[in-house]
C-alpha positions in Angstrom: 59.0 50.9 42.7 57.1 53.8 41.0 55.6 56.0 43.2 53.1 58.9 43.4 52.9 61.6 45.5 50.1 63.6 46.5 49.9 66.8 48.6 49.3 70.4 49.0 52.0 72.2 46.6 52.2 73.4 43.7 48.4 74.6 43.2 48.3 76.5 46.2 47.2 79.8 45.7 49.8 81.6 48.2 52.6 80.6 46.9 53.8 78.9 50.3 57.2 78.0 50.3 56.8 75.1 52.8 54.6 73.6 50.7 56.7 73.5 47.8 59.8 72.7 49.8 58.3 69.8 51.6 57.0 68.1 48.2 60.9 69.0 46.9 62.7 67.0 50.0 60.4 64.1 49.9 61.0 63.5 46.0 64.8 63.8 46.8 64.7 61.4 49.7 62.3 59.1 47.7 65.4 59.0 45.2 67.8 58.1 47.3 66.3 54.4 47.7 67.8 51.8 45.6 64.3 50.5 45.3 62.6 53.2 43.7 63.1 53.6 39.8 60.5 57.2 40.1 58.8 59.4 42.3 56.9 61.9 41.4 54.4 64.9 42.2 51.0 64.2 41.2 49.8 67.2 39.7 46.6 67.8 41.9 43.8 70.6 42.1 41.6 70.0 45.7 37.6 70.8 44.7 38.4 74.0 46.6 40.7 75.1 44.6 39.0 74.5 41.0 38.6 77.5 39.0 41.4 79.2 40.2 42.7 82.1 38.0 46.7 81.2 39.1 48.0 84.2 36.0 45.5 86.8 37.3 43.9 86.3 40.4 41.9 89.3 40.6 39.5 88.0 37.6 38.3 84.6 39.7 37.5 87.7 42.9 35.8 89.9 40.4 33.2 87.3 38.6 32.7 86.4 42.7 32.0 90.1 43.4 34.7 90.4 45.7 35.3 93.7 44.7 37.6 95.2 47.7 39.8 91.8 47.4 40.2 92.2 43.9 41.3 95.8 44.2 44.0 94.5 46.8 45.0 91.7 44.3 45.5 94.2 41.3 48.1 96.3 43.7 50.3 93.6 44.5 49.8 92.0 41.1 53.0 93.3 39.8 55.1 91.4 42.6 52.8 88.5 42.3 53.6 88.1 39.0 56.6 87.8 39.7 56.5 85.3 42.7 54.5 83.4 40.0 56.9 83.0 37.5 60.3 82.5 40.0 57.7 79.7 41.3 57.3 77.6 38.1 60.9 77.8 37.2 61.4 76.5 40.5 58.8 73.6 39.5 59.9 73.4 36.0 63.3 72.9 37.4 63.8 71.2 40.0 60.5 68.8 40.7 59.2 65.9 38.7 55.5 66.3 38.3 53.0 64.1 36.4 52.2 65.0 33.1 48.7 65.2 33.3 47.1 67.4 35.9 43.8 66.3 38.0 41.1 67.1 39.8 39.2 64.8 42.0 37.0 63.3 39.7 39.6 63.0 36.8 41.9 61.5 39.6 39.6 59.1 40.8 38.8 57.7 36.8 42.8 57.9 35.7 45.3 55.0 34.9 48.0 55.8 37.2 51.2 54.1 36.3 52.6 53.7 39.8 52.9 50.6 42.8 52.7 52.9 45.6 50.6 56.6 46.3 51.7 58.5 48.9 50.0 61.4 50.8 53.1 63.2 52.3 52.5 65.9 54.9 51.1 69.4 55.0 47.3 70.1 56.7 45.9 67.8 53.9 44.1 66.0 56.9 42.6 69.1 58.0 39.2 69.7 57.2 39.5 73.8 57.8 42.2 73.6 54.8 40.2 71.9 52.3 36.7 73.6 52.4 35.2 72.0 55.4 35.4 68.9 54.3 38.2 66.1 54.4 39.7 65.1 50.4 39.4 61.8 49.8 42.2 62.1 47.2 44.5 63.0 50.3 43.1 59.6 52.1 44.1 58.1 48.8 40.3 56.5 48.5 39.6 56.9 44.6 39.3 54.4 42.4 42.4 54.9 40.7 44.4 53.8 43.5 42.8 50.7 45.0 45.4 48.2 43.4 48.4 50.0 44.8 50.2 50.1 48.1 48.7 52.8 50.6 50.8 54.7 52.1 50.6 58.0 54.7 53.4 60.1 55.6 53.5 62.6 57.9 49.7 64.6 56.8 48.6 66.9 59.4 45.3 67.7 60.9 46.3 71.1 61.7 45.2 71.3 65.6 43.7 68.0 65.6 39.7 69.3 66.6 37.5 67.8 64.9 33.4 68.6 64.8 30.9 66.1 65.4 30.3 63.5 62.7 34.0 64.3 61.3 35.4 61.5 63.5 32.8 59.0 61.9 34.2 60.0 58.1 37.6 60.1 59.1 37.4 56.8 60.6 35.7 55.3 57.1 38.8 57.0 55.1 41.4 55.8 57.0 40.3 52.3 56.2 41.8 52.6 52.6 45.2 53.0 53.5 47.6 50.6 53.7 50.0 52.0 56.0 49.6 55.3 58.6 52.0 58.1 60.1 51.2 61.5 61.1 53.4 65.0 61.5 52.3 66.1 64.9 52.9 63.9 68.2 48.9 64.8 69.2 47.5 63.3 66.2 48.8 60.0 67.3 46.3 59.2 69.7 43.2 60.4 68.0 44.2 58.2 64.8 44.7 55.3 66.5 41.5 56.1 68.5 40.0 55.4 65.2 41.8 52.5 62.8 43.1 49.3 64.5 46.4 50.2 62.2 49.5 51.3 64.5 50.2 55.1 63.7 53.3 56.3 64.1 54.8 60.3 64.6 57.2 60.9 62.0 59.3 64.4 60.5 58.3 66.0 58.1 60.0 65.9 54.7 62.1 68.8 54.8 63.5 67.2 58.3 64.6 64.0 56.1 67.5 65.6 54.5 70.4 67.6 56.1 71.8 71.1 55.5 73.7 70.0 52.3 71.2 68.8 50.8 69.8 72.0 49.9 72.8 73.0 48.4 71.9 72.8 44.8 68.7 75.0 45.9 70.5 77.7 48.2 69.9 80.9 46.4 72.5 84.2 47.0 72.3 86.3 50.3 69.7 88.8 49.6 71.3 91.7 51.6 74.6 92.6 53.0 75.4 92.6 56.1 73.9 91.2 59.7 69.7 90.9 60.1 67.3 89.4 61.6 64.7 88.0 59.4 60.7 88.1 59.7 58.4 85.8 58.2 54.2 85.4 58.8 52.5 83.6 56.3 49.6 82.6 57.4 48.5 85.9 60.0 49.8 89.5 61.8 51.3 88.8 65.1 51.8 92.5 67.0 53.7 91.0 69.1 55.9 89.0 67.2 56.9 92.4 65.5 57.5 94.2 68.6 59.8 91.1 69.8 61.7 91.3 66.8 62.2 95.3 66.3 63.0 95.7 69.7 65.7 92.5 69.6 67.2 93.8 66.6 67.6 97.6 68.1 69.9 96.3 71.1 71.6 94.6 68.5 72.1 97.1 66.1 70.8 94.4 63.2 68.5 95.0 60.1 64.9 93.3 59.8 64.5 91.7 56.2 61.0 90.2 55.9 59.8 87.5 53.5 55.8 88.4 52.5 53.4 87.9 49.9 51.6 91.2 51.2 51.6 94.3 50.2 54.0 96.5 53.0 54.7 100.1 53.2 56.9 100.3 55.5 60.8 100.8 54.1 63.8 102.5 55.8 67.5 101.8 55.4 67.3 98.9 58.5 64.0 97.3 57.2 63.0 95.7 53.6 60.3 93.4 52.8 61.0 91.1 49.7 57.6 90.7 48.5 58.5 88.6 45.9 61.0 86.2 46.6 61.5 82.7 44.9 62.1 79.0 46.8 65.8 80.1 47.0 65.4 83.0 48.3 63.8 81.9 51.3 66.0 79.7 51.8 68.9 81.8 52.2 67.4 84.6 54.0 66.9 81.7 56.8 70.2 80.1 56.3 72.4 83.7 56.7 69.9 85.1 59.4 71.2 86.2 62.4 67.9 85.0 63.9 64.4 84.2 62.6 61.5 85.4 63.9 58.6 83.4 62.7 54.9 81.8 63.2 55.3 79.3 60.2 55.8 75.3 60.8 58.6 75.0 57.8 60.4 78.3 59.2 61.1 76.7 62.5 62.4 73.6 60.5 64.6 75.4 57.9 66.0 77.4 61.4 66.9 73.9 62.5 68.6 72.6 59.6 70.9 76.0 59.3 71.3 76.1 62.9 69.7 79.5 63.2 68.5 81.3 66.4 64.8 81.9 66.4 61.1 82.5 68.1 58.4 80.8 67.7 55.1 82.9 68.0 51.3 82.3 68.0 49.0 81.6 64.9 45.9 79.9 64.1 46.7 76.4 64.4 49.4 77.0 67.1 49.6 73.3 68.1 52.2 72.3 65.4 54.5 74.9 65.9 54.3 74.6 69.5 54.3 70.8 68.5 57.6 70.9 66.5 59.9 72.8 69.0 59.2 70.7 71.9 59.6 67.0 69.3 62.9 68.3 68.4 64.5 69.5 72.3 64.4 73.4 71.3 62.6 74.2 74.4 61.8 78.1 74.9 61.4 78.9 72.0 57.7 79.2 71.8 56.7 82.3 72.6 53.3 83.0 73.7 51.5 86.8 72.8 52.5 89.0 75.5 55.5 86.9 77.2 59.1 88.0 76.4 61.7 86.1 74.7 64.4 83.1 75.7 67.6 85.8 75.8 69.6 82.3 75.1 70.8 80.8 72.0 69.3 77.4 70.7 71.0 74.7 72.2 71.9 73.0 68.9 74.2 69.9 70.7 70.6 69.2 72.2 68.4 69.9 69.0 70.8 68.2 67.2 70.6 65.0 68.8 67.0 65.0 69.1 66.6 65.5 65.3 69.4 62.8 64.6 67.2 60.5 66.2 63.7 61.7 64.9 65.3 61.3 61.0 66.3 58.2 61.5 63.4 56.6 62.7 61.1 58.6 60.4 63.7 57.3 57.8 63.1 53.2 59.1 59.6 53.7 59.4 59.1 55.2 55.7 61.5 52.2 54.0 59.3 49.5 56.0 56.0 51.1 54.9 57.3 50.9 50.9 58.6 47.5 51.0 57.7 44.6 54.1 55.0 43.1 54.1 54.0 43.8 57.5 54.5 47.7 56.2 55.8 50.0 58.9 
């Protein structure tokens, strides 16, 4: 079986490392299959997205008179740079990715050389993430695709709220595919509230493989010694960083922070890495004392390396709030303005859970590719 994935990953503009990561653990499970002779990314550029200057992304903000962003871009453009570059090696290196790169209309008229497509996880079924609109190339409905096998693992819809007349085009889209999971235990009933299809809640893609797995990936320890580490991509939580100054004070631990802003801020106990690569997140989670976090893929990493950490508030709260309680790591969300869980992670409990989650996520993805029937 030759497949072809399709998500948000390596055209993001952020450089999110739980995009990329989730893309990089689904290719490796896809391999693992005796069944499947290739899997790779499909190289894909959303309508939002076109135009995008990815070497210097001050020009596209200037020619769109966003003057004050563009001034903000040229001062971290230096570290940027940077991120860019550690980022392609990192795709160069370690991902297979189609040789041609599409948008939706050269998508839709391509000869794709695969038996299955697959839209694997991420907010791809969020309209809020993709210009206000849903992607059909997400819902796999292009003309390209119609004589393959359908498949749908583990998209998100972000929060799940949808505004009038959305239910009525999400219901027509779901329609062209063959086969239907999603990422977050709510969307369950609101899919299945519009296909006749059984929909299933599955793990993410990082949550398929185990702690070795990302061996080959893990990069060095970026600092010496015991920290806590803080990472926000998506927005500022106050709170969060009062939690986690104040935790690592009666601990007498450093704070390292992962960012793609711009901080200030240094002293001998705090440093932001503003320019890390793939592994270098990765092993700021893996040797963290604790994490501190608001991101979906942070929690999940925290889990794999059986880390200590908070969960905090963000827009889109419901899958991180979501993921905690699907995998028995109860207390661990934190709202704004309530304190913090002073116990560890129960990791016999989480550990179980997840065992169980995998394994099913695991059965359900085989039977999608290959019976029949379909998952």
């Amino acid at each position: 079986m030759r497949i072809g994935a399709i998500s948000l990953n390596i055209n993001t503009p952020d450089f999110n490392y739980g995009a990329m990561l989730h893309s990089w653990a689904f290719q490796q499970y896809l391999k693992k299959l005796d069944f499947v002779t290739s899997a790779e990314v499909i190289d894909y550029t959303m309508p939002v997205l076109e135009g995008q200057c990815r070497d210097a992304p001050f020009l596209g903000s200037l020619c769109h008179g966003r003057v004050k962003t563009a001034c903000g871009q040229i001062l971290r453009f230096p570290r940027y740079r940077e991120r860019l570059k550690k980022f392609n090696g990192f795709v160069g290196g370690q991902l297979s990715v189609s040789k041609e790169a599409y948008t939706q209309k050269t998508l839709n008229a391509a000869k794709l050389n695969y038996d299955t497509v697959i839209c694997e996880s991420d907010v791809i079924w969020s309209p809020g993430f993709c210009g206000g609109h849903f992607d059909r190339s997400f819902f796999l409905a292009l003309d390209s695709m119609k004589a393959m096998r359908r498949v749908a693992y583990a998209p998100s819809m972000a929060d799940g709220t949808l505004r009038e007349g959305q239910e009525r085009e999400l219901k027509s889209l779901l329609l062209h595919i063959d086969q239907i999971s999603c990422r977050e235990s709510y969307e369950k009933q609101i899919l299945e509230r519009l296909t006749d299809k059984k929909v299933t809640h599955v793990a993410d893609p990082v949550l398929l493989l185990q702690e070795g797995d990302y061996a080959p990936i893990l990069g060095e320890p970026l600092t010496e010694g015991r920290y806590i580490l803080l990472y926000l991509p998506v927005d500022e939580n106050a709170w969060l960083r009062a939690c986690a100054f104040e935790y690592a004070r009666k601990r007498s631990l450093k704070v390292i922070e992962i960012s793609t802003a711009l901080k200030k801020k240094r002293s001998g106990h705090y440093v932001c890495y503003e320019a890390a690569g793939i592994e270098d997140f990765l092993s700021a989670v893996k040797y963290a004392e604790c994490v501190f976090t608001n991101s979906f893929h942070a929690i999940c990493f925290s889990v794999i390396f059986h880390r200590d950490f908070y969960a905090f508030s963000r827009a889109y709260a419901g899958k991180v709030k979501d993921i905690c309680h699907t995998l028995g790591a109860y207390g661990r969300y934190v709202p704004d303005g309530e304190g913090i869980c002073e116990e560890e992670v129960d990791y016999v409990r989480v550990d179980r859970k997840w065992k169980e989650f995998r394994e099913r996520s695991q059965r359900w993805l085989k039977n999608a590719l290959i019976s029949p029937g379909g998952g």
